[in-house]
C-alpha positions as CSV (number, residue, x, y, z in Angstrom):
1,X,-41.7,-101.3,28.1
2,X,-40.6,-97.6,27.4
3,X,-41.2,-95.4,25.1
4,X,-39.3,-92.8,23.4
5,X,-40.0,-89.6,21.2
6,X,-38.0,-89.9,17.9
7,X,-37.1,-87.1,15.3
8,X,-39.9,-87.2,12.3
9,X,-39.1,-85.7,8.8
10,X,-41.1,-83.0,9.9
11,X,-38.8,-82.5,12.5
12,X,-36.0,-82.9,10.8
13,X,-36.9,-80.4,7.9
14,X,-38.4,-78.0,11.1
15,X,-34.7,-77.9,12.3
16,X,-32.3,-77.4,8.8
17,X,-35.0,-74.7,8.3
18,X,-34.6,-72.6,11.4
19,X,-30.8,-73.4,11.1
20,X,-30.4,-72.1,7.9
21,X,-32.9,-69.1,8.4
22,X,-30.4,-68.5,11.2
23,X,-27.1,-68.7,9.4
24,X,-28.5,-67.3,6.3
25,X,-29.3,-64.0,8.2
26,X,-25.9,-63.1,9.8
27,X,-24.4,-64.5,5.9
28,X,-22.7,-67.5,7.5
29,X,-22.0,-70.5,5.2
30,X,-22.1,-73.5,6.8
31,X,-22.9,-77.1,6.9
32,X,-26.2,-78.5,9.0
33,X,-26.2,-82.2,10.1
34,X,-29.0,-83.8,11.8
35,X,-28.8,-86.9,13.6
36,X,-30.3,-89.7,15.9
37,X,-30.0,-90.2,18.9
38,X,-27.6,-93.4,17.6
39,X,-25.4,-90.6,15.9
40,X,-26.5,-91.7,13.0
41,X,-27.1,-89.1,10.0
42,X,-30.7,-88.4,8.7
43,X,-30.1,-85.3,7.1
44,X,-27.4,-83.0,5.6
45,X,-27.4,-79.4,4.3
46,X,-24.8,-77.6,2.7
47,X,-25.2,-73.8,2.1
48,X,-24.1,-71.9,-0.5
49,X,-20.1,-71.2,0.0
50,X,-19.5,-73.9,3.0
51,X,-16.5,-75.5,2.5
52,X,-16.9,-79.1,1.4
53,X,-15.3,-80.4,4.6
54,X,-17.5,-78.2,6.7
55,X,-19.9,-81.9,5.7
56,X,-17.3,-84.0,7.4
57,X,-16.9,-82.0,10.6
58,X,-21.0,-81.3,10.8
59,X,-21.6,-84.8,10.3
60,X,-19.1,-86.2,13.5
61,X,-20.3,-83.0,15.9
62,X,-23.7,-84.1,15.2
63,X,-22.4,-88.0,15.7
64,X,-20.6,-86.9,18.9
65,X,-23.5,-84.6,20.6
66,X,-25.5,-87.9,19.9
67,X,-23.6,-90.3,21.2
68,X,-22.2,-88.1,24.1
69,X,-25.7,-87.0,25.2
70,X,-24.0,-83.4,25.3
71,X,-23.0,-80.3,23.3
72,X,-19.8,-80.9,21.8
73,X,-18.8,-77.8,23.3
74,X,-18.4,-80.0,27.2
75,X,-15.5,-82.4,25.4
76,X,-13.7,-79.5,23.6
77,X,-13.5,-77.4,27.3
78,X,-12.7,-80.6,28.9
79,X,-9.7,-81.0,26.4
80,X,-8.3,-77.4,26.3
81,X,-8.6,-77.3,30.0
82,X,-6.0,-80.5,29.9
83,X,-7.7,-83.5,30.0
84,X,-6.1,-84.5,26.9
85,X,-6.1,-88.0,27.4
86,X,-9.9,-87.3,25.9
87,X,-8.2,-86.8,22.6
88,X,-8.0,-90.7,22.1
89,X,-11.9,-91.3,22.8
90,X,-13.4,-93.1,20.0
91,X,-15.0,-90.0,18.9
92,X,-14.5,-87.4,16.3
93,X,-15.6,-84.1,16.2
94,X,-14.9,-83.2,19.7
95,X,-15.3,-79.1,19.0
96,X,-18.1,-77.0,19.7
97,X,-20.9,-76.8,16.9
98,X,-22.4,-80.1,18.4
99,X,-26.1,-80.2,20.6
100,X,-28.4,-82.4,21.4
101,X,-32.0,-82.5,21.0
102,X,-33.8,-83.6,24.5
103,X,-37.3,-84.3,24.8
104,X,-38.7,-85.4,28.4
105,X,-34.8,-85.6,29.3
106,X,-33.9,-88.4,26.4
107,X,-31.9,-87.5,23.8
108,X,-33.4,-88.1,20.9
109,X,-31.4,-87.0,18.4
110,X,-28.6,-84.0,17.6
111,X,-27.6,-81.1,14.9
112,X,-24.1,-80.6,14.0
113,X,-22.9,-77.7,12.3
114,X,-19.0,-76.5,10.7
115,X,-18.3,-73.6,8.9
116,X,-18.3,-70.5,10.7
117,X,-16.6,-69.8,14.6
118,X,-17.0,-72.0,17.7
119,X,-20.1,-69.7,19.1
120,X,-21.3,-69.3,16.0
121,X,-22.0,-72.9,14.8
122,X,-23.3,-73.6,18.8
123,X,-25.9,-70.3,17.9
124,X,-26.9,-71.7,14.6
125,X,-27.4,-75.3,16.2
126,X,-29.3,-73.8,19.3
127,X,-31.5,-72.4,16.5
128,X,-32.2,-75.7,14.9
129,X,-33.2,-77.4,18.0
130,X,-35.2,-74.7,19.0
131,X,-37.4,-75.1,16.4
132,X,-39.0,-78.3,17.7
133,X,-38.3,-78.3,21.7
């Protein structure tokens, strides 16, 4: 039988902190999703000024970096760089903002964020999962 690390609360709450510290201090208003390593949501912040669908999006780049077992980033580079037949995978959300959270090389879980520019929501997110890795 295997084992496998899992995102706590404590974890959870570690990461929307860091994440907002991050965006709050470059005055970025965004969404924060955090999911497991099923895609599935365990936790949703929306800051002050994010647009409402900047939820939405958050939620499925977190889903996707989840389920895809890499930063969302990977699927949108592979699609502008024409592999658009990747446009019908049963996935939503396919734009950077998405990234994983590995421990001991398992995903275990992912942050999703929407409401600023492509680098920015990937800095923000970086900052979220390093918090607790």
């Amino acid at each position: 039988m295997q084992t496998k690390a899992i995102l706590a609360l404590a974890d959870i709450n570690k990461i929307l902190d860091a994440a907002q510290k991050e965006a709050d201090s470059n005055a970025w208003p965004v969404t924060i999703a955090v999911a497991d390593d099923g895609g599935h949501l365990l936790a949703l912040r929306r800051l002050d000024g994010a647009a409402p669908f900047s939820a939405e999006v958050a939620t499925h780049k977190a889903r996707s970096a989840a389920l895809g077992r890499k930063e969302t980033q990977v699927f949108e580079e592979m699609i502008n760089g024409g592999r658009t037949a990747f446009v019908s995978a049963p996935l939503q959300g396919l734009l950077s903002g998405g990234v994983p959270v590995i421990v001991d090389g398992q995903v275990i879980g992912s942050v999703g964020i929407s409401g600023v520019k492509p680098e920015q929501d990937v800095q923000i997110a970086k900052a979220g999962v390093n918090a607790i890795v």
